[in-house]
N, C-alpha and C positions, 0 to 999 in steps of 0.2 A: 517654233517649239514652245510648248506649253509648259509652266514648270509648278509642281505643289508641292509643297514642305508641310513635314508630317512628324510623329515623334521616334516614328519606327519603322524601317522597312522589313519585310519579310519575303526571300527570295525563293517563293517554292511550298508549296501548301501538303504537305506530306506530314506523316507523324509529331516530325520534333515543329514544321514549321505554324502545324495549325496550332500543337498543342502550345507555343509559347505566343505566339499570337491570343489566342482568347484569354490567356491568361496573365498579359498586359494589357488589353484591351480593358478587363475587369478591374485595371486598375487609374480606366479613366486616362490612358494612354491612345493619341491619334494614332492606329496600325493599319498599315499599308502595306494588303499581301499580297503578292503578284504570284497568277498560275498559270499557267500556257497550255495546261490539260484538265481533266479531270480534281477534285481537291479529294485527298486520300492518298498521294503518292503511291510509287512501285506496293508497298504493303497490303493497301486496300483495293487496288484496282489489277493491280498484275503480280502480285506476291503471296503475304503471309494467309491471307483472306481467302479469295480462292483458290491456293492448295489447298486451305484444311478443309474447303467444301466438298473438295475429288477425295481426302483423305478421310473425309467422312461418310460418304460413300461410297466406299470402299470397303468400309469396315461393317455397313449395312447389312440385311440377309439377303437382299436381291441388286446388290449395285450397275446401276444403269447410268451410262454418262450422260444419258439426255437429261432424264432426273438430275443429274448433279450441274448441268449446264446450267438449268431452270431456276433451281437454289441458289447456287453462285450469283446471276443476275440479281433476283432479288436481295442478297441481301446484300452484296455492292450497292447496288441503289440506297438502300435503306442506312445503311451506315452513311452514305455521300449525305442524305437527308441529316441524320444527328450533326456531321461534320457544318454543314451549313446553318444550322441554329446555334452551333457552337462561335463562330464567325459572324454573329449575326452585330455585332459591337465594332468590326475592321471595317475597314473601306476595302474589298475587293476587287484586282485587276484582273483580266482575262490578255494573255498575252505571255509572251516570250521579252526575259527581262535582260539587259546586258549592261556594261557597267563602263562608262568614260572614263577617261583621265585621270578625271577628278575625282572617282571614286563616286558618283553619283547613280543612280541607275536609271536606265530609259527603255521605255516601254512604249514602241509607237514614236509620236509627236510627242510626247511629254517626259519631263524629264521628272525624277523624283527626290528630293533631300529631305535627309535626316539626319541627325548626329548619330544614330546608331543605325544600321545595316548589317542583316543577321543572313546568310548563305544558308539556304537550305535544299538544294537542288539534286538532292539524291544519286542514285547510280543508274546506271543501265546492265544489259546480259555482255561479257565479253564473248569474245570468238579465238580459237588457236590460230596463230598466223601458220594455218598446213593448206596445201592444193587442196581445192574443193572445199572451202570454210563456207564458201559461200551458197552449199550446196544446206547447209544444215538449219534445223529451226534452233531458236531459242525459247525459254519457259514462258516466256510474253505471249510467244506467237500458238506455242500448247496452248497456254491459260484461255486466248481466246476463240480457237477452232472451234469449229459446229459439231466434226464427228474427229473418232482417236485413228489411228495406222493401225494394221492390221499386227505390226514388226516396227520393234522399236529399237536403234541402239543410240544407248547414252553415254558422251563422252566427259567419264566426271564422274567421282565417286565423292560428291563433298554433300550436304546437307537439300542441296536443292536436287540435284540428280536421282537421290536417293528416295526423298519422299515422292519422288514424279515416277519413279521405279516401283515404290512400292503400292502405290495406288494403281497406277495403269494396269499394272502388272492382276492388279484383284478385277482390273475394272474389263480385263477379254486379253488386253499387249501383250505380245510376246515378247519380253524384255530381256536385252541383256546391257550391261554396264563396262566399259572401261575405263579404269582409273589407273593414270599415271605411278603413285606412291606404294611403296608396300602395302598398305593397309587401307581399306574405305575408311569416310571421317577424319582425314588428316586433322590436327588438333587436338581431338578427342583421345580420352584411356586408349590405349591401343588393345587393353582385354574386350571391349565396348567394341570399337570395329569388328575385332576378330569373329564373336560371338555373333555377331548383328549378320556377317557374310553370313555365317551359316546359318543362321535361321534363314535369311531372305534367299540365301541358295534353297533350301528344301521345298521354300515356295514355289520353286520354277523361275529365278530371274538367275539367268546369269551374269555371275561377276569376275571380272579378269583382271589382278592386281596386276602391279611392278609393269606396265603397258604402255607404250607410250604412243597415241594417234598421230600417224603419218600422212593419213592422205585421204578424201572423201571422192569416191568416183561413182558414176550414175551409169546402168549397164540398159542394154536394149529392153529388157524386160522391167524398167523404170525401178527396180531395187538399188540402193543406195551400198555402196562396200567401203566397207572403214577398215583400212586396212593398217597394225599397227605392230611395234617389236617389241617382245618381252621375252627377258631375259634371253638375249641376242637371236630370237628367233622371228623371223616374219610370219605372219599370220592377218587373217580375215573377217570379218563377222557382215554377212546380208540382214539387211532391215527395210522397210519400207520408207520408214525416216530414222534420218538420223538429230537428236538431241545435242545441243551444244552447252554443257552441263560447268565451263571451267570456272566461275568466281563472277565476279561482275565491277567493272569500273564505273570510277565517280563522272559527272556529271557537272560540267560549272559552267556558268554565263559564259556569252562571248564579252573579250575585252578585260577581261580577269589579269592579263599578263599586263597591260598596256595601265591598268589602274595600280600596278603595283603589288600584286599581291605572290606571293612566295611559293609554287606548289611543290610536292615529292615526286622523287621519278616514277611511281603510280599513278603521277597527274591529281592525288588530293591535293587538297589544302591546309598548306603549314599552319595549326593552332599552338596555341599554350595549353596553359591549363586549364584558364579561363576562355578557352576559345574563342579568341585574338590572333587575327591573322599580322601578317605584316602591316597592313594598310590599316592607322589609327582608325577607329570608329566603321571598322567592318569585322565581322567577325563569321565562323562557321559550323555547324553542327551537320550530324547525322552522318551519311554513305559519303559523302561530299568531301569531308574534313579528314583528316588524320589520325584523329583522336578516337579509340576504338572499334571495336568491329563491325560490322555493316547491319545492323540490327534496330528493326526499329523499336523497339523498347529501349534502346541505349539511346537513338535520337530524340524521343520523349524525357528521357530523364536529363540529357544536356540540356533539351527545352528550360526544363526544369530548375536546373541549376543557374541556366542564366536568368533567369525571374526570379531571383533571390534564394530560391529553396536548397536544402543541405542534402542535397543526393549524393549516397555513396555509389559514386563511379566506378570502384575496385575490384566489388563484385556481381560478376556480368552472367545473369545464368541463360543456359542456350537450350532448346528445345530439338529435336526430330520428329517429325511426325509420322516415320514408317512404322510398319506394322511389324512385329512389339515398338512399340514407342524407346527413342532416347532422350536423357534428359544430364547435364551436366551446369556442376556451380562451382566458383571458385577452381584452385588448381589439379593437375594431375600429379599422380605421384613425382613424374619425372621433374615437372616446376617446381615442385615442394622441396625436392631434395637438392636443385640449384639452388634455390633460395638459401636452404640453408646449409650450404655450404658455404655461401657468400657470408653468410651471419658466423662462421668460423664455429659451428658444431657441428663434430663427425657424427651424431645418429644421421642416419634416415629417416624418411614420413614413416609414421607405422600405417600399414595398409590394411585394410580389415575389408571382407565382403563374405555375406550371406545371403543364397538363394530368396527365391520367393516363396518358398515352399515352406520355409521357415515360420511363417507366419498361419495362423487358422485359416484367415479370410481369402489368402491364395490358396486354400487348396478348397476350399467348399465355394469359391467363384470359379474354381477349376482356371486358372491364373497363373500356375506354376514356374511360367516361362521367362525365366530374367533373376536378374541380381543387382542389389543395391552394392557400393563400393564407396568406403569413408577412407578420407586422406585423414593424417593428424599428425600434427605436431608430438614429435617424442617429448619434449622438455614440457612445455604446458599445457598438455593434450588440447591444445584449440582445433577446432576442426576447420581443417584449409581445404578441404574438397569434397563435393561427392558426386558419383557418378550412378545413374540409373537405368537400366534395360530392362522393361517390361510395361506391364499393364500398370497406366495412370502413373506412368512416373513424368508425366508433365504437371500431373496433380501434387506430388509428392514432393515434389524440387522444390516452393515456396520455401516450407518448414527449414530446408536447410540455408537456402539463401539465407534467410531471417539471422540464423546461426550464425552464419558465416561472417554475414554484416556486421553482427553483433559482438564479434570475438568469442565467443560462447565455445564453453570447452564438450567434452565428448560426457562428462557427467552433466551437467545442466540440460543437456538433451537426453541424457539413459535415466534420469530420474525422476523428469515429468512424466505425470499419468498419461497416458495415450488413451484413447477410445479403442474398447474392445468387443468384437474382430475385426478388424481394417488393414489397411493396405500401410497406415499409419505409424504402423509397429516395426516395421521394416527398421526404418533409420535409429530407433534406440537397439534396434538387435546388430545394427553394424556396429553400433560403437563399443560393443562389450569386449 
């Protein structure tokens, strides 16, 4: 057994692990990143990346999934290319990494120590424990197919199901959706779900709330029958494939138990604040850990944070990429008014929301379709939330984040000058 001492290990080349990697490295730090795949993690090679390729062609005037197959390739490539100049300062392993006793990790013949050990080993797609799980794809195995189904049902009305609904659905599928919860986008405003069903109903997908999937069975004529109960009725939907759409589990070394380290009964890994695991001098970010949602702009900013930088973790803002777009920052009205009620004032969040229409530039881009929605604090008017459905409201979300982060009340944002006519104008009209 071979052994090299380093000043840093980095367990998993994905978002948070490259992006804190080159940016210890830059500080003249030995980094030792081990990858067993691809470097780009779930995001760049089977995620955030190419969906928006299908989703952007989708929104094209002629969308063709060969076209978007072609795209997709290249610019995975091209981004792996940036990732890899960015890495050009680590020492890079190729390999599946797992961790002793000792807390040390081994790759192969060689063993590797550091005083510091950062977990970064992302998630994978889950599956429902129902007969015939095994019969279903996951968005791994869409993301990399050559040609789409003719019939598609998706099980899972959460963020991934839904952009994969709303693309295919542009790109020839015949789609329909089952989701568990009252509402699609569990998390999310629930006026946002509601809204969001019906427009993507008018498109032609169907969606079938309060559902819960029972069973995946395969008939002579090789269709696929999801068969599920809602609101105590049994019922059926034929597809040619069925999507396996529920969340996705973390992902950790083997030997993670035996080194000591503490997981949740989700199978993350228990952090602090400072993401610290149980086991001194190892520590965890991204899908992997505990410590916020499965996102990889959150696992970039833990990067972040662990390399000294003052990232506010607080406020997490979330994207969709169906057609109209959603976009959501800080809380929902329902969070807001826990909140403070906890803080022992009887108002409630004041909620404020105005169309798109509202504004010039929606109605002469012909855009009309959505509405911006501001949470606020009654006592200080700060603005704790806003929620967005429509065109370029992935664009539009920064400006409130910013806000948000910032404590910034609802005049500090209605009484800056906005550029006029834009889509810009939205968020100082909600806050009036």
């Amino acid at each position: 057994m071979n052994t090299l001492n380093c000043d840093l290990i980095i367990i998993g080349a994905g978002p948070g692990g490259y992006e804190l990697a080159a940016l210890e490295a830059a500080k003249g730090k030995n980094v030792v990143i081990i990858e067993r795949q691809n470097v780009g993690g779930t995001c760049l090679n089977r995620g955030c990346i190419p969906t928006k390729c299908l989703c952007a062609e989708a929104e094209s005037d002629n969308p063709d999934f060969q076209h978007a197959r072609t795209h997709m390739d290249e610019v995975i490539t091209s981004l792996r290319e940036d990732i890899d100049r960015m890495l050009a300062g680590c020492t890079r392993v190729l390999g599946s990494a797992s961790l002793d006793s000792d807390g040390n990790t081994v790759v192969g013949d060689t063993t590797y120590i550091a005083p510091r050990t950062v977990i970064a080993t992302g998630s994978a797609p889950s599956r429902l424990n129902i007969p015939g799980a095994d019969l279903s794809i996951t968005s791994d195995d869409l993301l990399s197919a050559s040609s789409l189904p003719e019939s598609l049902c998706i099980i899972g009305g959460g963020v991934i199901g839904l952009e994969m609904a709303s693309a295919l659905n542009a790109l020839g599928v015949k789609v329909s959706v089952v989701e568990f919860m009252g509402e699609i986008l569990p998390g999310f405003d629930k006026a946002i779900g509601r809204r969001l069903r019906s427009s993507l109903s008018r498109q032609g997908i169907k969606i079938i709330v309060n559902a819960q999937a029972d069973s995946i069975t395969r008939a002579d004529n090789s269709l696929l029958t999801v068969s599920y109960t809602s609101k105590g009725r049994q019922a059926s939907i034929e597809a040619r494939a069925v999507l396996m759409s529920v969340g996705r589990k973390p992902v950790t070394p083997d030997g993670i138990i035996e080194a000591g380290i503490n997981l949740d009964k989700r199978g993350h890994i228990i952090v602090d604040d400072n993401f610290n695991t149980s086991r001194p001098g190892i520590m965890a970010i991204g899908d992997c850990c505990s410590a916020g949602p499965m996102l990889a702009h959150v696992a970039s900013a833990q990067a972040r944070h662990i390399a000294g930088q003052h990232v506010n973790l607080n406020v997490i803002p979330s994207v969709v990429f169906t057609s109209p777009r959603v976009a959501m920052t800080g809380m929902t009205a329902e969070q807001a008014d826990s909140m403070l009620t906890a803080q022992g004032i009887e108002e409630k969040a004041i909620v404020t929301r105005v169309p798109y229409s509202a504004v010039g530039y929606a109605r002469a881009a012909n855009v009309t379709d959505g509405f911006i929605q501001a949470v606020i604090h009654p006592v200080t008017h700060q603005i704790l939330g806003v929620h967005i459905l429509g065109a370029h409201a992935d664009d539009l979300l920064g400006q409130a984040t910013l806000a948000i982060a910032h404590n910034m009340t609802a005049d500090d944002i209605r009484l800056a000058i906005q550029p006029h006519p834009t889509l810009s104008e939205l968020l100082p009209a909600a806050l009036v």
